[in-house]
C-alpha positions as CSV (number, residue, x, y, z in Angstrom):
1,X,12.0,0.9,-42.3
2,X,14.5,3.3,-40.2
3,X,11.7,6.3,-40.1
4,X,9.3,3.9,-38.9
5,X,11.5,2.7,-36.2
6,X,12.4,6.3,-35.1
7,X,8.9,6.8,-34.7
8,X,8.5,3.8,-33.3
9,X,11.6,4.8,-30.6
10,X,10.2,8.4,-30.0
11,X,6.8,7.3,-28.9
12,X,8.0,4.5,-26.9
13,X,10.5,7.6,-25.2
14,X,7.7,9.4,-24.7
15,X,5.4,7.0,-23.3
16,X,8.0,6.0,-20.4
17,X,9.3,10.0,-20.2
18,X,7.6,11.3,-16.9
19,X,5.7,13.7,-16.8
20,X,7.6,17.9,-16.6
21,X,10.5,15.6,-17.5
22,X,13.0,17.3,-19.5
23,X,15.3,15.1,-21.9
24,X,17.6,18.1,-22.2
25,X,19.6,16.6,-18.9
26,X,22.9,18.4,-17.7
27,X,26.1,15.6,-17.0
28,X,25.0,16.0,-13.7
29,X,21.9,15.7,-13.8
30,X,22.1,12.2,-16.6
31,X,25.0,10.9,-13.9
32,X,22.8,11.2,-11.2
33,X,19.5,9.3,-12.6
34,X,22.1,6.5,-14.1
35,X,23.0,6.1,-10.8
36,X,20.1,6.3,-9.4
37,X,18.9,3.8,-12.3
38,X,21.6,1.7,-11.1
39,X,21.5,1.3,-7.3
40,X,17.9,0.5,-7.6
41,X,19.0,-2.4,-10.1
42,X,21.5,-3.6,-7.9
43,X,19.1,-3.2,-4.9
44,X,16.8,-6.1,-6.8
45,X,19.7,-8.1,-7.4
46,X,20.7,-8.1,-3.1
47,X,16.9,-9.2,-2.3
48,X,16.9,-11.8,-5.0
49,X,20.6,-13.1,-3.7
50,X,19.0,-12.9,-0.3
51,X,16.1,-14.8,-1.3
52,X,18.1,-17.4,-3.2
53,X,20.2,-18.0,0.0
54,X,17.2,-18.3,2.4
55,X,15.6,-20.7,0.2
56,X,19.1,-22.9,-0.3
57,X,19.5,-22.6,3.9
58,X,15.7,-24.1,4.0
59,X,16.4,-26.4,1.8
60,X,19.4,-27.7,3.4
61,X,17.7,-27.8,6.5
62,X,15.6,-30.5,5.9
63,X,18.2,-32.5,4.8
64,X,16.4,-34.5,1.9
65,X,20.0,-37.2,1.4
């Protein structure tokens, strides 16, 4: 069951790897995409917020009570 999963782990790495990617990534280098990774994450997070708000301020504005 574990060598299939490894397998199973490898190809699914390699399927999302880009491509000329290396894996062999520096501290820097790893830092700076897990950042990268990161900000975009949060970036999703701020729209959705912002959406969320705007839809609660529409809502409130037609005053359904």
């Amino acid at each position: 069951m574990l060598p299939r999963l490894v397998l199973r782990m490898r190809r699914a790495v390699r399927r999302l790897q880009r491509d000329g990617d290396d894996l062999d990534l520096t501290g820097a280098e790893n830092s700076a995409r897990w950042q990268a990774m990161l900000s975009e994450i949060h970036e999703r997070d701020r729209a959705v917020e912002r959406r969320l708000s705007e839809a609660e301020q529409a809502l409130n504005r037609l005053d359904l009570n």
